[in-house]
C-alpha positions in Angstrom: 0.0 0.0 0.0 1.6 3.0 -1.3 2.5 6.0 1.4 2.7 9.7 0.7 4.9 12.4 2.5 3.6 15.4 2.2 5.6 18.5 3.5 4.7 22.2 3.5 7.6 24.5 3.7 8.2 28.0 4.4 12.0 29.1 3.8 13.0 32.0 6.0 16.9 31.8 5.1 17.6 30.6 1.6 21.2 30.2 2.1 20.9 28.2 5.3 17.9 25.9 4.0 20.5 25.3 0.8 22.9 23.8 3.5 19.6 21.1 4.5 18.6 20.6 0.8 22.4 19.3 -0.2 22.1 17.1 3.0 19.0 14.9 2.0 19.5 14.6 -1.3 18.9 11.5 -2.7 17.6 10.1 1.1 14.0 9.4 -0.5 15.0 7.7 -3.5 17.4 5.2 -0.6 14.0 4.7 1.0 12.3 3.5 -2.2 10.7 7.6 -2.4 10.0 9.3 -5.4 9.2 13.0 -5.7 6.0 14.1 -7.5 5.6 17.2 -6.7 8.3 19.5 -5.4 7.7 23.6 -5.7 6.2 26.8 -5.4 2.5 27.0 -4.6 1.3 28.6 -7.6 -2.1 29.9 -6.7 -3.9 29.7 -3.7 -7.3 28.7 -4.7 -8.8 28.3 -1.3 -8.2 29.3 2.6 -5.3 30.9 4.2 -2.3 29.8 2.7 1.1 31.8 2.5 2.1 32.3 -1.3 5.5 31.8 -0.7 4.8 28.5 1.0 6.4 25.3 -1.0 4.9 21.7 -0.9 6.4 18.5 -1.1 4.6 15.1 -2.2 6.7 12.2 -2.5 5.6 8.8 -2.6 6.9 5.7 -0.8 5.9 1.6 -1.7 4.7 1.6 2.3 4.3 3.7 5.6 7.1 1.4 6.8 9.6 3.0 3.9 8.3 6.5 4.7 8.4 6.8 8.0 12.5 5.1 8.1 12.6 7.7 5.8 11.4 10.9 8.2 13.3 9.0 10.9 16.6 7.9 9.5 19.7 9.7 11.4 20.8 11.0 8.1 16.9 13.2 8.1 17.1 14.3 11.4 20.7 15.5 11.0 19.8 17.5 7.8 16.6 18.6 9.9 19.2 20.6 12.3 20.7 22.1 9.4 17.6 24.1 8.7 16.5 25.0 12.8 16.1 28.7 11.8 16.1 28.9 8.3 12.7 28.0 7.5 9.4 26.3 8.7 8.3 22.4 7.8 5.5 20.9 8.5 5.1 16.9 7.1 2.2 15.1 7.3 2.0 11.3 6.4 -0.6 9.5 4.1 -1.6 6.5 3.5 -3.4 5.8 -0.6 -6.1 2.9 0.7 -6.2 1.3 -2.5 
């Protein structure tokens, strides 16, 4: 049953967040994740969303694969690399069929 991180992102120091970015890439894709959706929002059609906000959807075979994913030691330690540089929020989902 496929799994779905999806992470909203608001990036308060570009340079610092840069330092993050180089630090997980390619994590997902050694968890069996692939990216669908990585950007920009580029209209907010509905509530109170910031425009400058950017989402995240990648997809994972399993929740098992996602979550060793969002809590693998090589995550967390790019997660310290962006303490004050911008603010995530990742939410976990799980495609019933």
């Amino acid at each position: 049953m496929a799994a779905y991180i999806v992470a909203t992102v608001t990036i308060s120091d570009p340079v610092k967040f840069a330092d993050y970015a180089k630090a997980i890439a390619g994590l997902s894709e050694k968890h069996g994740g692939e990216y669908l959706v990585r950007g920009k929002v580029a209209e907010v059609l509905e509530g109170d969303v910031n425009p400058d906000e950017r989402v995240i959807v990648s997809r994972f075979p399993d929740v098992a694969s996602a979550k060793a994913y969002a809590q693998s030691p090589e995550y967390k330690a790019g997660a310290a690399l962006r303490e004050g540089a911008a603010s995530v929020q990742m939410r976990l989902l799980v495609d019933p069929a």
